[in-house]
Legacy VTK file of the C-alpha trace (Angstrom):
# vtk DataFile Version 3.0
C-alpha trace
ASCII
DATASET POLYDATA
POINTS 481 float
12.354 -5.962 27.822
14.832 -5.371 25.139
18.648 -6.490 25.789
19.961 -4.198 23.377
20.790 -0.709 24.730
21.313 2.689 23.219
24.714 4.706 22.253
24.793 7.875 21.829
27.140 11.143 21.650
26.175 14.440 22.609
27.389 17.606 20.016
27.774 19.569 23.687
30.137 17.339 24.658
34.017 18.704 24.209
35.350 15.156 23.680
32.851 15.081 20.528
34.716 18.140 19.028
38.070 17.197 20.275
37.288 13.556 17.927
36.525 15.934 15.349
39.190 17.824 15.288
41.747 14.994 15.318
39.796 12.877 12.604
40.146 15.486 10.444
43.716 16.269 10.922
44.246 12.535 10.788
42.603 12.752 6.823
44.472 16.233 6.267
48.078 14.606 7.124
46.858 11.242 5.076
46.874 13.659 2.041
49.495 16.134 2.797
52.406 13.503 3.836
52.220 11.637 0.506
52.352 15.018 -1.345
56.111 15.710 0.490
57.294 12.046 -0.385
56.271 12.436 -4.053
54.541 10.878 -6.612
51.980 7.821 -6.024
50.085 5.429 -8.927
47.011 5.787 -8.795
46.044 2.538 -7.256
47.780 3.648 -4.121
46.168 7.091 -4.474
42.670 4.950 -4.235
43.735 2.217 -1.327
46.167 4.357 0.521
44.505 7.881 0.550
41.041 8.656 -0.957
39.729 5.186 1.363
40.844 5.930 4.532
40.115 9.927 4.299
36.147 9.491 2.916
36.381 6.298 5.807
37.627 9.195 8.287
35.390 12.260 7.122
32.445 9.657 6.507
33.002 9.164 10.946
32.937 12.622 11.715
29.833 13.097 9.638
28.132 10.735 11.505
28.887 11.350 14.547
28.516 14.932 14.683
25.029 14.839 12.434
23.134 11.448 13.711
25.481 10.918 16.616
22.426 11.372 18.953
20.149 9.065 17.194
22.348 6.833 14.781
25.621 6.484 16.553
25.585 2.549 15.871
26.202 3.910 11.741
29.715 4.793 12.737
30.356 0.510 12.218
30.254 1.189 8.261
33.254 3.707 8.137
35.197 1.627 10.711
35.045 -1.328 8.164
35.740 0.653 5.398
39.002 1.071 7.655
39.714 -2.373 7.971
39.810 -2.786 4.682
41.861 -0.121 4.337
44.195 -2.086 6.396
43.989 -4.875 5.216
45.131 -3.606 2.009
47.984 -1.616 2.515
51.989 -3.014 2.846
52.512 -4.965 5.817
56.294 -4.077 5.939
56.480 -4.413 9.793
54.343 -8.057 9.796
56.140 -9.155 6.766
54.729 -12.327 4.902
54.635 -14.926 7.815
51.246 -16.892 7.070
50.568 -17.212 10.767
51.553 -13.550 11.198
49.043 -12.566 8.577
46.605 -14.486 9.502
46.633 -13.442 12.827
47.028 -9.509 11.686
43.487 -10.247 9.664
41.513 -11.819 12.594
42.541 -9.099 14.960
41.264 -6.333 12.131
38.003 -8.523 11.850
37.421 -9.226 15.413
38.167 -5.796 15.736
35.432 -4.540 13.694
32.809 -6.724 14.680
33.408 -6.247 18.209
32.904 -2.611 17.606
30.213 -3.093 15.628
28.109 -4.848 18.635
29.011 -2.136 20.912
27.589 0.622 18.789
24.302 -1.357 17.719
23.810 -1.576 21.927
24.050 -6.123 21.765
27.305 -5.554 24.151
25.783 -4.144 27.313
29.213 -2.697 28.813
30.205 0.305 26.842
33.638 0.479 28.304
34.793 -2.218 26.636
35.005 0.250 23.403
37.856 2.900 25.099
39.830 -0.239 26.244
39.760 -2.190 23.066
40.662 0.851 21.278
43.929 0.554 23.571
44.472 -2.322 21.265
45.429 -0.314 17.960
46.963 3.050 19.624
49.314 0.061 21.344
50.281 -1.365 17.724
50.359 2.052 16.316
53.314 2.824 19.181
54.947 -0.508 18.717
54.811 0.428 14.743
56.582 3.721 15.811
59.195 2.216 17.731
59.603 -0.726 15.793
62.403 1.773 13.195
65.455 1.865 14.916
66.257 4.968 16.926
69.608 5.864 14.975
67.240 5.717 11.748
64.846 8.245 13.282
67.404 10.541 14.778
68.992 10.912 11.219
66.106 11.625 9.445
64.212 13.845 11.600
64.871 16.799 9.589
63.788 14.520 6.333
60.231 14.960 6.456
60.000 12.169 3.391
61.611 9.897 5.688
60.382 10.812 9.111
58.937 7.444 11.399
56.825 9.856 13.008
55.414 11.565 9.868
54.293 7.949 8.969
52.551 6.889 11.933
51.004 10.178 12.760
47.286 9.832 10.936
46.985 6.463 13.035
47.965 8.853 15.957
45.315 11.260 15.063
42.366 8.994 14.043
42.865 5.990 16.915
43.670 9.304 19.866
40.488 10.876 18.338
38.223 8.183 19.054
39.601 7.056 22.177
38.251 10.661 23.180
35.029 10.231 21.861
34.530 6.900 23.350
35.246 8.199 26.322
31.792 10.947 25.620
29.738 7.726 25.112
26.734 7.665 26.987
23.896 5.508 27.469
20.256 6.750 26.826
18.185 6.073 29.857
14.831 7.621 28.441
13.300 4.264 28.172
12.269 4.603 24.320
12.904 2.749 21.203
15.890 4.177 19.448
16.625 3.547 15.873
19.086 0.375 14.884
20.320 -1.700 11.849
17.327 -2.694 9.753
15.404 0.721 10.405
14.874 3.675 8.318
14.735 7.090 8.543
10.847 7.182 8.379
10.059 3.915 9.718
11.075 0.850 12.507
11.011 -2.312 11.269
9.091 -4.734 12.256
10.763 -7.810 13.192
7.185 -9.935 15.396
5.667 -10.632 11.754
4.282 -14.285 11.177
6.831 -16.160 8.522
3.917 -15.727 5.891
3.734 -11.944 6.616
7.524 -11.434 6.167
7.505 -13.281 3.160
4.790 -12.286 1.088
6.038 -9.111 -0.126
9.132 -10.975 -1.931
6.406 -13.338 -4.250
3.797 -10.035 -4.269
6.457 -7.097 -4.596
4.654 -4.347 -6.703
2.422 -2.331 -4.481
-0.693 -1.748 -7.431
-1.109 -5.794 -7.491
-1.633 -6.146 -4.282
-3.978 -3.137 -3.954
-7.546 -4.061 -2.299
-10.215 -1.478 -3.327
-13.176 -0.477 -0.445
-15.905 1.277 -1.259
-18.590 2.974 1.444
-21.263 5.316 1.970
-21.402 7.271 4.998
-24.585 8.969 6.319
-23.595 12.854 7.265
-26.036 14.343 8.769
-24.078 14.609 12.676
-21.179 15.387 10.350
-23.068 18.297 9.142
-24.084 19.606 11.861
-20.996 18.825 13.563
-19.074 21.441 11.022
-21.833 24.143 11.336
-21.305 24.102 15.168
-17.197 24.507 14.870
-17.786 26.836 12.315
-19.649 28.920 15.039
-17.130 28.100 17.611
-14.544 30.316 15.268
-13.335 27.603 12.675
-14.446 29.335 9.771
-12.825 26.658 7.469
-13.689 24.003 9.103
-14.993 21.538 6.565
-15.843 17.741 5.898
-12.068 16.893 5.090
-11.039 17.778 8.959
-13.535 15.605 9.781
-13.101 12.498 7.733
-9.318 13.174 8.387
-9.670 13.394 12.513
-11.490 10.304 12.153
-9.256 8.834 10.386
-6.514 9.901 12.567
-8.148 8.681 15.733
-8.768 5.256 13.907
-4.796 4.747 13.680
-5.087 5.595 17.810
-6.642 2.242 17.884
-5.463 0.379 14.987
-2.646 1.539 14.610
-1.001 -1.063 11.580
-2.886 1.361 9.257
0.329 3.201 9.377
2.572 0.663 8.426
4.503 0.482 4.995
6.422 -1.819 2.792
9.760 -0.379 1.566
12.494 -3.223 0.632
9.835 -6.046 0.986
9.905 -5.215 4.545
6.923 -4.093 6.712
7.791 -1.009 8.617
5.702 1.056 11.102
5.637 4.996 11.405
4.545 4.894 14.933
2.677 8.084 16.290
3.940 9.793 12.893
0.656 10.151 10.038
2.089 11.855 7.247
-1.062 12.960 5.649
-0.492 14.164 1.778
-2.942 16.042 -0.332
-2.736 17.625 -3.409
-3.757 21.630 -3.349
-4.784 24.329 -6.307
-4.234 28.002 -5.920
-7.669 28.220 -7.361
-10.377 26.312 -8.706
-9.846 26.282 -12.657
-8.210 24.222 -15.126
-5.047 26.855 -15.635
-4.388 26.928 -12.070
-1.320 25.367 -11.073
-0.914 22.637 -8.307
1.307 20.736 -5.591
1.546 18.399 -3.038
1.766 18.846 0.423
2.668 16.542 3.753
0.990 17.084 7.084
2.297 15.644 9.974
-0.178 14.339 12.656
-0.432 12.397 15.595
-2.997 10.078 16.916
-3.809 12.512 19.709
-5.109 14.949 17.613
-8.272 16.298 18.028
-10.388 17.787 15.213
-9.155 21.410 15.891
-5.580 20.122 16.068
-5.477 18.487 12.293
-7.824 21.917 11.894
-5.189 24.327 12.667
-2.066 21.842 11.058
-3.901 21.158 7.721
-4.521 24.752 6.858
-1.627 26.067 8.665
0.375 24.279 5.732
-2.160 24.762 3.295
-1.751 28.752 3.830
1.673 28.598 3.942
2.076 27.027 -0.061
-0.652 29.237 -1.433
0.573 32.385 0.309
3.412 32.351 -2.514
3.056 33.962 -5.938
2.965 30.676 -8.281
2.047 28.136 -5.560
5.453 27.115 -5.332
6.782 24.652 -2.591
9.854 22.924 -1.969
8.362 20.076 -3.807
8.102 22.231 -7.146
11.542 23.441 -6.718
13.273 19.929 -6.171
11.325 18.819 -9.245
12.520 22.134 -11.504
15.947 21.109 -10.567
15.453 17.292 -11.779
14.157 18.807 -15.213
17.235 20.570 -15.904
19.006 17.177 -16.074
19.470 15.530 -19.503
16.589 12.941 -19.916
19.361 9.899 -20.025
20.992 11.308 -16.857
17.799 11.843 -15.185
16.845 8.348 -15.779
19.843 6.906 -14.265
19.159 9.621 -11.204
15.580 8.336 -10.560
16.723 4.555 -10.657
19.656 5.654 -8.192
16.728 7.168 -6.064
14.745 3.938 -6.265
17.590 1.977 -5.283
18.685 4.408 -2.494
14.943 4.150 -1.085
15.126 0.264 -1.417
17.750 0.426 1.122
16.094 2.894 3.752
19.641 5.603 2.295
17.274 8.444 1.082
18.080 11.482 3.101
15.017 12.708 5.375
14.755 16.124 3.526
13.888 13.799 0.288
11.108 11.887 2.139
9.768 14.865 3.441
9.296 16.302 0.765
8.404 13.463 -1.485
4.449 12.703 -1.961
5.305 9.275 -2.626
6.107 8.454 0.839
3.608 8.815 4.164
0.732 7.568 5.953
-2.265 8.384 3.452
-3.160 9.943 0.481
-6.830 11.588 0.467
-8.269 13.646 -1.522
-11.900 15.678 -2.211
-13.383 14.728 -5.366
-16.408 16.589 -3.939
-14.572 20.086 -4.781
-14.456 19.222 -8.375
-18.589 18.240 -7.907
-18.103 14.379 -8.937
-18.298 11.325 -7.227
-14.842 9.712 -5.922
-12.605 7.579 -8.040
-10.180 4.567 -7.448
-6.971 6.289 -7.214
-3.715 3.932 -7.808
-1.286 3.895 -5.360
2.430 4.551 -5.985
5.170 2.013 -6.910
7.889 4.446 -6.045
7.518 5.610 -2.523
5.718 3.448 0.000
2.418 5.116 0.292
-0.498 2.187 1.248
-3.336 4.214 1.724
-4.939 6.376 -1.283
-8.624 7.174 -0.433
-11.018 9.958 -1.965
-14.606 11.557 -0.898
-16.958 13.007 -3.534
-19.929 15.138 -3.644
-22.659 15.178 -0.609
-25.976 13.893 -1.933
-29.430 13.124 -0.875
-31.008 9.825 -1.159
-34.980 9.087 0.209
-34.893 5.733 2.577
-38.144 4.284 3.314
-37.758 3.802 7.593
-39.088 1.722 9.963
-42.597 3.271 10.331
-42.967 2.977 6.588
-42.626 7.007 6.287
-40.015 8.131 3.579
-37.131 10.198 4.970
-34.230 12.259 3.130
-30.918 11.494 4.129
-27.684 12.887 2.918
-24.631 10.969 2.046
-20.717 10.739 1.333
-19.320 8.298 -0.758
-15.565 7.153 0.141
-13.213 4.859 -2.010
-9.998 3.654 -0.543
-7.049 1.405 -2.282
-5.099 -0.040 0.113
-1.465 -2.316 -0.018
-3.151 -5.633 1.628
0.375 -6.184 2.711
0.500 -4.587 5.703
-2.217 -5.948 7.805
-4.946 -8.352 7.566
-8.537 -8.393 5.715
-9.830 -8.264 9.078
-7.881 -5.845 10.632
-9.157 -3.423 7.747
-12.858 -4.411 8.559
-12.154 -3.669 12.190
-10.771 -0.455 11.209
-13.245 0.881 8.730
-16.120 -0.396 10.903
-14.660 1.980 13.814
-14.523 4.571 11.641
-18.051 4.352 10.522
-18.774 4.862 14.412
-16.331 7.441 14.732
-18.409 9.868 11.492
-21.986 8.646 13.123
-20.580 10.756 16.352
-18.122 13.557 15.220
-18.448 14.808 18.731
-15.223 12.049 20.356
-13.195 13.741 18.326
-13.722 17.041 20.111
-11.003 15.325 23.020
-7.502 13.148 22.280
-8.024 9.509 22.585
-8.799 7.593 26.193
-5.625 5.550 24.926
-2.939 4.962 22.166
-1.996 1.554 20.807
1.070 0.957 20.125
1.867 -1.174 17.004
5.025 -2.460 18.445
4.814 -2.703 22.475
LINES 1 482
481 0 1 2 3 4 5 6 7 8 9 10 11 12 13 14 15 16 17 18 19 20 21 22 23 24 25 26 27 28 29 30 31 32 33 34 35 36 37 38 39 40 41 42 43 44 45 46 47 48 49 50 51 52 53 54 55 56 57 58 59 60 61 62 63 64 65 66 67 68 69 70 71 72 73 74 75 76 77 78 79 80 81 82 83 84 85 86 87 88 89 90 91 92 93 94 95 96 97 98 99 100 101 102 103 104 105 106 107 108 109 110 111 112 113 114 115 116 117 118 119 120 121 122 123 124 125 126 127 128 129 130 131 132 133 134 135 136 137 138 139 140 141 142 143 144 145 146 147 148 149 150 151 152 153 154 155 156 157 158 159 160 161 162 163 164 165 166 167 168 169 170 171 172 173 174 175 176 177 178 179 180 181 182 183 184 185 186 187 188 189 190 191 192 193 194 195 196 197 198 199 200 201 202 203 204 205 206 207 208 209 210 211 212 213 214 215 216 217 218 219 220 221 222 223 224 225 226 227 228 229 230 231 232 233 234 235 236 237 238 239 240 241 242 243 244 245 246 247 248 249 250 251 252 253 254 255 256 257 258 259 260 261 262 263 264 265 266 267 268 269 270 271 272 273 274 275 276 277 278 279 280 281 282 283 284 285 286 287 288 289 290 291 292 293 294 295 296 297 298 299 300 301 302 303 304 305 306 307 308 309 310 311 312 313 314 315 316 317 318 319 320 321 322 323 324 325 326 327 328 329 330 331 332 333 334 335 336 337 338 339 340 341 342 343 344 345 346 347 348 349 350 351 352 353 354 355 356 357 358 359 360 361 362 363 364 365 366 367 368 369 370 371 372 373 374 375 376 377 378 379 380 381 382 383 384 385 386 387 388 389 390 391 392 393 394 395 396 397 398 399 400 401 402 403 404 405 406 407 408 409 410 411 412 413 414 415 416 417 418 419 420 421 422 423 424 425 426 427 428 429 430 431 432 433 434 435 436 437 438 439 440 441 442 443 444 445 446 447 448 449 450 451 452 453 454 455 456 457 458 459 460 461 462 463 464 465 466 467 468 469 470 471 472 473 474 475 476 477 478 479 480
């Protein structure tokens, strides 16, 4: 049992909106009160406005987008508020050492004590509304602290006004008081996302030392690519597609079935859908991003793109059926086989080759990180579960395809043509069977030699009886309990 527990905030919730709305007054009022006193330089423009206003929006953002999911992700704006005052004129604390010093542990403390609250460590949420108490108190005592004649007199100044001054701390401490008051704590039992994760992967943290460490000496994915090669005899697959090709699945073909095997192979072992991204080992759980490469048609002027599938390990064969084509009918049912892909990339090429240099290595570094935004990974073919394609459309055998060093794709594999071969059996007669011919290149990073053998020998099993995957799986493993 985990001891960490889940935050969240709910966008139906009015004390969500009412943080909001204060937040943002808090940044508008942060601008607009330094425009009526006058001119700034512009290194207090930097510490005194544009930090604590992208700190403030950068909260909001958060917690109205990922508040349900990512709420712990609110920590990074509330440091970039401690810096903010840690920086700024202290002329209420004055230059007292021990004053200071004290004045810095509080913002610290402060921050990592919210910080554990968030990320679910601290199991008693209310401590967040009552520790913001804390600031609003100092934010009062701040107000007071000008004398009363002094505020009386200048009331009607709004350059000099105490309450002008303190009102953004009013605003942003008031707004999430209210929102910490909205927290709630997810009871559904699952694993939610926390520091270390990504947006298309968990981390996982149960790896032997030698595991967790190998990707920092063996970091490109290509060198530590293992190459499989296999033959697999098709004649149940055969007869397997004629019969769901009778049942009404007119398209039903050997890719469904090599990819519902493969599919139900994850079910079981399910580290075959693990990845490497920042020399860490990640798992996608239940979520096999399956990419392929499509043509409109079948000739050398016919233009192409990439695709991603999502599938889960309860799929049956008419499942990743219907999904697979469902998306494949969806790209080619435009005029120039144009997807999202193919527009994201159009827009890259209009950027000056030097700039779009520096924007792909800002990209790699992003991913490095886990920061790409999920619309990128989605549609990027350089990221998922497995790359497979049909060399047996094209009417050669399969290749060795490389994998990807940007991305985090492990799993490339490739079919070719169907062909006969005459076996002498056991009663000495000569027999014709028909085969498939697979090739996989897979990152030997993210599970064991054996686990792979395991794996492929299951699958063999799986293609010698097409018929399993008719039903979902008895049973799905989890890779991390």
């Amino acid at each position: 049992m985990e001891r960490r527990i889940h935050l969240y905030v709910s966008r139906k919730n009015v004390l969500t909106w009412l943080m909001a709305l204060c937040l943002v007054g808090s940044a508008v009022a942060r601008i607009a009160i330094p425009c009526v006193k006058g001119t700034w330089d512009q290194l207090q423009v930097w510490s005194q406005i544009v930090l604590p206003v992208a700190a403030t929006l950068l909260y909001v953002l958060i917690a109205l987008i990922n508040g349900k999911e990512m709420f712990y992700k609110t920590a990074f704006p509330v440091l970039l508020m401690g810096i903010y005052y840690a920086i700024q004129p202290h002329s209420i604390i004055g230059n007292n050492p021990l004053q200071l010093g004290m004045y810095y542990t509080c913002i610290a403390f402060f921050c990592i004590l919210y910080t554990m609250i968030v990320s679910g460590w601290i199991r008693y949420p209310w401590l967040l509304p009552l520790m913001l108490l804390g600031p609003i108190a100092a934010v009062i005592y701040a107000h007071d602290h000008y004398l009363f004649v002094e505020m009386l007199s200048s009331y009607y100044d709004p350059s000099r006004s105490t309450l002008l001054k303190v009102l953004p701390e009013y605003l942003l401490f008031g707004g999430v008081f209210f929102l910490a008051l909205g927290l709630k704590v997810s009871s559904d039992g699952k694993y939610h996302p926390t520091w270390g994760d990504r947006n298309d992967g968990r981390r996982i943290r149960t790896l032997a030392p030698m595991a967790q460490i190998t990707s920092y000496f063996q970091w490109e994915r290509n060198i530590c690519s293992n190459f499989f090669e296999e033959s697999f005899e098709i004649t149940h697959v055969d007869r397997y597609i004629r019969q769901k090709r009778r049942e009404g699945l007119k398209d039903f073909g050997i890719t469904h079935v090599l990819l519902a095997a493969y599919v139900r192979g994850v079910a079981k072992y399910p580290q075959l859908n693990r990845f490497i991204n920042g020399q860490k080992v990640y798992s996608r759980g239940e979520d096999i991003q399956y990419c392929m490469v499509i043509k409109k048609e079948m000739n050398v002027d016919s233009p192409d793109t990439s695709i991603k599938v999502h599938l889960n390990p309860r799929d049956t064969a008419e499942d990743v059926y219907h999904k697979l084509n469902a998306a494949v009918e969806k790209v080619k049912a435009t005029r120039e086989l144009d997807s999202n892909l193919d527009a994201l990339i159009m827009t890259l090429n209009l950027i000056p080759s030097i700039v779009l240099k520096f924007v792909v290595w800002l990209l790699k570094f992003l991913d490095y990180f886990g920061l790409l935004p999920k619309f990128l990974l989605e549609l990027s073919p350089f990221h998922g579960s497995l790359f497979f394609t049909s060399m047996g459309s094209l009417g050669i055998p399969p290749i060795y395809h490389h994998l990807y060093d940007f991305g985090n794709l492990p799993v490339f594999g490739a079919f070719g043509m169907k062909r006969k071969a005459l076996e002498v059996v056991e009663d000495g007669s000569v027999a014709q069977r028909k085969y498939v011919d697979i090739k996989f290149v897979l990152d030997e990073r993210i599970c064991d030699g054996y686990y792979y053998a395991t794996f492929f020998k299951y699958y063999k099993r799986l293609l010698a009886h097409p018929e399993v995957l008719d039903n979902p799986p008895d049973e799905v493993v989890q890779d991390i309990p």
